[in-house]
C-alpha positions in Angstrom: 0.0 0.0 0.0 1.0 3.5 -0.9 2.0 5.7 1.9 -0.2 8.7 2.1 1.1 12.1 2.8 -0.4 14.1 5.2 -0.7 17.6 7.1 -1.7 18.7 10.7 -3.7 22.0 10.6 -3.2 22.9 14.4 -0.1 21.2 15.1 0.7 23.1 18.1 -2.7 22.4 20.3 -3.0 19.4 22.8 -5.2 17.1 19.7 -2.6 18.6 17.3 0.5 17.2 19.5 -1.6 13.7 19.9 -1.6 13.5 15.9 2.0 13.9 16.1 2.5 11.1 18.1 -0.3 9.0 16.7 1.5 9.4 13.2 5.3 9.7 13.9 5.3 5.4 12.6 2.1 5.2 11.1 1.9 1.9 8.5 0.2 4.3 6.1 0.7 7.9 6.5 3.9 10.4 6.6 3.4 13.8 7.8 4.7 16.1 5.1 3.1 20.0 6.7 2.2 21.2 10.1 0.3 24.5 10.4 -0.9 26.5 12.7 -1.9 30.4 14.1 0.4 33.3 12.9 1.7 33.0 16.0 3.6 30.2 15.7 4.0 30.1 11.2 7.7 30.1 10.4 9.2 28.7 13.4 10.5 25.4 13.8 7.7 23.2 15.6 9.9 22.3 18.5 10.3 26.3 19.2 6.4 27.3 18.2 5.3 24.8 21.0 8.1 25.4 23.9 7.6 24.4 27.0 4.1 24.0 26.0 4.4 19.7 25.0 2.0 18.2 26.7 2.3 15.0 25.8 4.1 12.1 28.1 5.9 10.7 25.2 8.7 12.9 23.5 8.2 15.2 20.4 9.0 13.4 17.1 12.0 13.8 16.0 11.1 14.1 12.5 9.1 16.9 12.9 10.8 19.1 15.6 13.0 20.8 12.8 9.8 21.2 10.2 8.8 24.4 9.6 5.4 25.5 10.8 3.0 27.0 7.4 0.3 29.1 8.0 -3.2 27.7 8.9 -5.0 30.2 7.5 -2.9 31.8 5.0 -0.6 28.8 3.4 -3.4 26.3 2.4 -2.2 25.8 -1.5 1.2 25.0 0.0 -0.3 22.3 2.2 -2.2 20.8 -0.4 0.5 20.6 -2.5 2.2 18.7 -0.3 -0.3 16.6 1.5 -3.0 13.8 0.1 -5.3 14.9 2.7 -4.9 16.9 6.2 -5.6 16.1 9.9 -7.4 19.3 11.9 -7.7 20.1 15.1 -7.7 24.2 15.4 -9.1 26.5 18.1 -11.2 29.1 16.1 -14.8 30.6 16.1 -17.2 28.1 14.8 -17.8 30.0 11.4 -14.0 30.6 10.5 -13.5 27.0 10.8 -16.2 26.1 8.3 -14.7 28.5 5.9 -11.0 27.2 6.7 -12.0 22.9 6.1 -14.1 24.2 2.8 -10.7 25.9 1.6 -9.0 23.2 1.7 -11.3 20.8 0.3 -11.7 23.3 -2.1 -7.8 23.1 -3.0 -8.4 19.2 -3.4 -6.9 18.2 0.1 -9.6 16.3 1.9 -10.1 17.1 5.6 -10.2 14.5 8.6 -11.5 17.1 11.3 -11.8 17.0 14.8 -13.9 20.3 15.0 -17.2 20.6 16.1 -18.0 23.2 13.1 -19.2 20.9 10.1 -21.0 18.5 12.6 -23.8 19.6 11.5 -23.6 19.9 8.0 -26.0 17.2 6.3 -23.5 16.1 3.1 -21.2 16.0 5.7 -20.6 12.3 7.6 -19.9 12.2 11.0 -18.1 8.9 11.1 -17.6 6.5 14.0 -15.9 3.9 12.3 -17.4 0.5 14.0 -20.9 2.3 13.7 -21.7 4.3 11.1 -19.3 3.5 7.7 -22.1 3.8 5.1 -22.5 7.4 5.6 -19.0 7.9 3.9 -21.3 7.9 0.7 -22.5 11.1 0.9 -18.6 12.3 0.2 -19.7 12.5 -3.4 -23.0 15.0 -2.8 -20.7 16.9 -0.8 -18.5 17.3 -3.5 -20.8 17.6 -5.6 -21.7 20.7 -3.7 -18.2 21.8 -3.3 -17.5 21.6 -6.9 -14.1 18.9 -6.1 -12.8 16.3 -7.5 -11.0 15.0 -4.2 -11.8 17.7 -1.9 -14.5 17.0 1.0 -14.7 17.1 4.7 -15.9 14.2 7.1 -16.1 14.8 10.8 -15.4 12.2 14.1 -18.1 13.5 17.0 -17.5 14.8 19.9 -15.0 13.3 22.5 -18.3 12.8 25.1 -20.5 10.2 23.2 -17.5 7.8 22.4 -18.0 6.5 26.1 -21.4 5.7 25.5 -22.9 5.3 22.1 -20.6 2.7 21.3 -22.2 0.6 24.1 -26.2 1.3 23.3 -25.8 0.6 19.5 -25.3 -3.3 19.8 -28.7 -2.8 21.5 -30.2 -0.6 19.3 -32.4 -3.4 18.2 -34.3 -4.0 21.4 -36.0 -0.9 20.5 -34.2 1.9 22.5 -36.6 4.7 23.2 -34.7 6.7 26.3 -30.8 7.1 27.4 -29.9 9.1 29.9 -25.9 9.8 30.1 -24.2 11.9 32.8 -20.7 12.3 32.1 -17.1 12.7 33.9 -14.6 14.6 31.9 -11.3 14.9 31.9 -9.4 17.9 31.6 -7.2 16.9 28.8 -11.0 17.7 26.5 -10.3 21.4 27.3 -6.7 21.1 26.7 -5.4 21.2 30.0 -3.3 19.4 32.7 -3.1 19.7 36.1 -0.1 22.5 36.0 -2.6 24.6 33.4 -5.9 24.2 34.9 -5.4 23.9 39.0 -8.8 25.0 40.0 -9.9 21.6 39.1 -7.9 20.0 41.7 -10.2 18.9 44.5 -13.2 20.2 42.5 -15.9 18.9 40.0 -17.2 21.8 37.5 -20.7 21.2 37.2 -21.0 22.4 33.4 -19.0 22.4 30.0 -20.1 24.8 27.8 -22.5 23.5 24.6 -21.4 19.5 25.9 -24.9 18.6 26.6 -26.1 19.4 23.6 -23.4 18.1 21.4 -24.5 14.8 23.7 -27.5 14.8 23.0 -28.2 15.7 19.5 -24.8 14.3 17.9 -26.1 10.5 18.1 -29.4 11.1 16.3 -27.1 12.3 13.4 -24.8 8.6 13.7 -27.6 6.7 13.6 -29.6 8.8 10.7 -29.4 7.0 7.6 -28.2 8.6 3.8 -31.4 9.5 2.1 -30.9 12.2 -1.8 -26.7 12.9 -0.5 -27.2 14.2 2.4 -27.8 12.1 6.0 -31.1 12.5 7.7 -31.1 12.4 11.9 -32.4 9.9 13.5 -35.7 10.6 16.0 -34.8 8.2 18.3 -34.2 7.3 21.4 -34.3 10.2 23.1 -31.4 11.2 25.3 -30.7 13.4 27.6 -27.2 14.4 29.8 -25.4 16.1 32.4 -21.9 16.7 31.8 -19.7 17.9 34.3 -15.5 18.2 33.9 -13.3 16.3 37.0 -9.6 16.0 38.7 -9.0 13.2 35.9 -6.1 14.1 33.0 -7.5 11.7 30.3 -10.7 9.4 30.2 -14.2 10.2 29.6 -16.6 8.2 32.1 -20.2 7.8 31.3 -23.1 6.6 33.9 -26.1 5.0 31.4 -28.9 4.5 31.8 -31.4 2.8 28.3 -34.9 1.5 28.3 -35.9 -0.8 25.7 -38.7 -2.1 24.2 -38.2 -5.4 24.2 -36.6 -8.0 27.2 -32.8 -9.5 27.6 -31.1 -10.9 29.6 -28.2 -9.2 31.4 -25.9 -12.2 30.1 -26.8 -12.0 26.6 -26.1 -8.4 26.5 -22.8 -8.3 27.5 -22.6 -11.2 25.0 -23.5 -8.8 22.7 -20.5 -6.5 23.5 -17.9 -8.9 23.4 -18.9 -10.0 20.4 -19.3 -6.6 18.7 -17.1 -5.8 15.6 -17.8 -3.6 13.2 -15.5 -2.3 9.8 -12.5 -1.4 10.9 -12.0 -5.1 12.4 -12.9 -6.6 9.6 -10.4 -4.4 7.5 -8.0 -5.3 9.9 -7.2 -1.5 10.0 -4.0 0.0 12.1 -5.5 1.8 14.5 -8.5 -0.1 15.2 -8.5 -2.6 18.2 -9.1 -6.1 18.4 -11.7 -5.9 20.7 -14.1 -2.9 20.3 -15.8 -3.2 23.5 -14.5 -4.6 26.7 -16.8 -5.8 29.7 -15.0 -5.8 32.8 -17.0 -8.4 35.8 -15.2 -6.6 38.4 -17.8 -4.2 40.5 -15.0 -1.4 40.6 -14.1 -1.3 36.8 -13.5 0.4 34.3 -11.3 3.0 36.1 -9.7 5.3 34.2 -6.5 5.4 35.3 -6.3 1.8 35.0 -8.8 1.4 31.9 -8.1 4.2 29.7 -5.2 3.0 27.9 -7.1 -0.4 26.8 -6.0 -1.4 23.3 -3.8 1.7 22.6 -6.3 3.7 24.0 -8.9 2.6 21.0 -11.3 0.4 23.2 -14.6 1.4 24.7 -14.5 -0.1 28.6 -17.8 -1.0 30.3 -18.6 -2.4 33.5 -21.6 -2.6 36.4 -24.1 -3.4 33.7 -27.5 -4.2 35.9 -31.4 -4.1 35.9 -32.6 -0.3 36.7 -36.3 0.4 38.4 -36.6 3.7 36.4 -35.2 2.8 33.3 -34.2 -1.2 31.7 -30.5 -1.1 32.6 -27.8 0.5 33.8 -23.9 0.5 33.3 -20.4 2.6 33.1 -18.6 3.2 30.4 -14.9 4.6 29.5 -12.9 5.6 27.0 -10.1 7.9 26.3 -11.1 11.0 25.1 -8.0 12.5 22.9 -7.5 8.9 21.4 -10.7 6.8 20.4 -12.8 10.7 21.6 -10.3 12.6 19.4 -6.6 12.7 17.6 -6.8 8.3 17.4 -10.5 8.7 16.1 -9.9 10.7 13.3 -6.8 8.6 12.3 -9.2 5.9 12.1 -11.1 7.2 10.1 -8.8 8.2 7.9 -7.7 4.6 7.5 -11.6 3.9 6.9 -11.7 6.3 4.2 -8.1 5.0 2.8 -9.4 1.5 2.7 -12.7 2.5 0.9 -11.0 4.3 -1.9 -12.4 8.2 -0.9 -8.3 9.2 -0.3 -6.9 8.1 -3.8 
């Protein structure tokens, strides 16, 4: 297989320093461009960042001497240079719309992590195990776009990886209401403990526009394609508290799903275990071998125990049992700037590789 070359618009940001990593031996792709604010174009990428690496594992080597482009300004020398391009940047919500529709529209298709185009209807929101099929509205987007190659596809947001992932095995029982109250870590806002120590000894009781991203993000993954463009889902119904914790990495979700129909505990967590989805059967890099793991234990998943499951790819659930309000309850974990971020969009960049939309 060809190796794919390939940009990081945001370099310099905590999801931007996790592609680094994520990429520095990728089987498939070779950065060729970082790029970031004004701030930090023209510098090396070791001096734009400083003491500001917040990663546990060194800086690549191979890009600590690169020089940083422009973001905004430098987008025909990206594309130029890269297949397609990894993003990640910290703008207002409309300037990042217009920046990922440049550079489609200079033929480099986007794999963002931005909440911006979420909402677009040509464009998919892909969680790689779950929703696949909805890569086929890449052509009505481009359609729209006026591209040959260009388009845009989104990963959704870092919270719902802890728990969609779990109710979709399920979906078939009928599932009419989930209620998910979330513990975040402080890595989602780009923080650590040295940046952010008002969290420690504290839980923040709201994360601006979370709940709604929660909430509304899942109808969208389990919509279906219908004249190019995907069409929401109307159920179940779900609604969610979010609230940030002293944790540096690991979402953590308490669920709670009614169905209409009856199973057995057993056979759900059967259902789990079992799970696979595309990027298993692809055998792709970055996907895990096991999707979902249940853990028996009553104190499990943990995330400083759990987190890291399968390179940080996996989905970790435990205490599934009945509910009196709802059908069942369970936790979930997962790790929110891997499978909820930088790793999720590399999936699904493999995903997109393997189906032919990055050639």
């Amino acid at each position: 297989m060809k190796k794919y070359k390939v940009g990081i618009i945001g370099a310099t940001g905590m999801v931007g320093q996790r592609f680094t990593t994520l990429l520095e031996n990728h089987p498939w792709f070779e950065v060729a461009a970082l790029a970031a604010s004004s701030r930090s174009a023209g510098k090396t990428y070791e001096d734009a960042v400083g003491d500001h690496w917040l990663m546990s594992t060194p800086m690549p080597a191979s890009m600590a001497k690169m020089v940083v482009f422009n973001a905004e300004e430098d987008v025909e020398k990206v594309a130029s240079l890269c297949d397609f391009v990894f993003c990640a940047v910290n703008m207002k919500k409309e300037e990042i719309k217009a920046l990922e529709e440049k550079y489609a529209k200079a033929e480099c298709p986007v794999m963002s992590n931005n909440s911006a185009h979420r909402g677009t209807p040509d464009v998919p929101m892909i969680i790689p195990e779950i929703n696949p099929e909805h890569a086929q509205v890449i052509e009505a987007q481009r359609k729209r776009l006026g591209t040959k190659r260009g388009f845009i596809a989104v990963k959704s947001n870092c919270s719902l990886q802890s728990y969609v992932p779990a109710i979709h095995p399920l979906m078939d029982l009928g599932v009419t209401n989930a209620l998910a109250c979330t513990y975040q870590a402080i890595s989602g806002a780009g923080k650590t403990f040295k940046t952010f120590p008002e969290i420690l000894d504290n839980v923040i009781p709201y994360i601006g526009g979370e709940e709604e991203k929660s909430e509304n993000e899942p109808l969208k993954i389990w919509g279906h394609v219908e004249n190019g463009v995907i069409v929401n889902a109307e159920t179940p119904n779900i609604t969610s508290q979010c609230l940030r914790v002293p944790v540096s990495d690991g979402h953590t979700a308490a669920v709670f799903v009614s169905f209409e129909k009856k199973i057995e505990m057993e056979e759900i967590i059967q259902r789990w275990e079992s799970f696979k989805g595309a990027p298993q059967e692809l055998n792709l890099p970055s996907a895990p071998k096991q999707f979902l793991h249940y853990f028996r234990e009553d104190d499990r998943p943990q995330s400083r125990l759990d987190r890291n499951l399968e390179n940080g790819m996996a989905v970790s659930i435990g205490r599934l049992r009945p509910d009196k309000q709802y059908t069942v309850k369970f936790v979930c974990l997962s790790h929110n700037t891997l499978r909820g971020a930088a790793g999720g969009a590399v999936l699904m960049a493999e995903l997109l590789c393997a189906k032919g939309y990055l050639d």
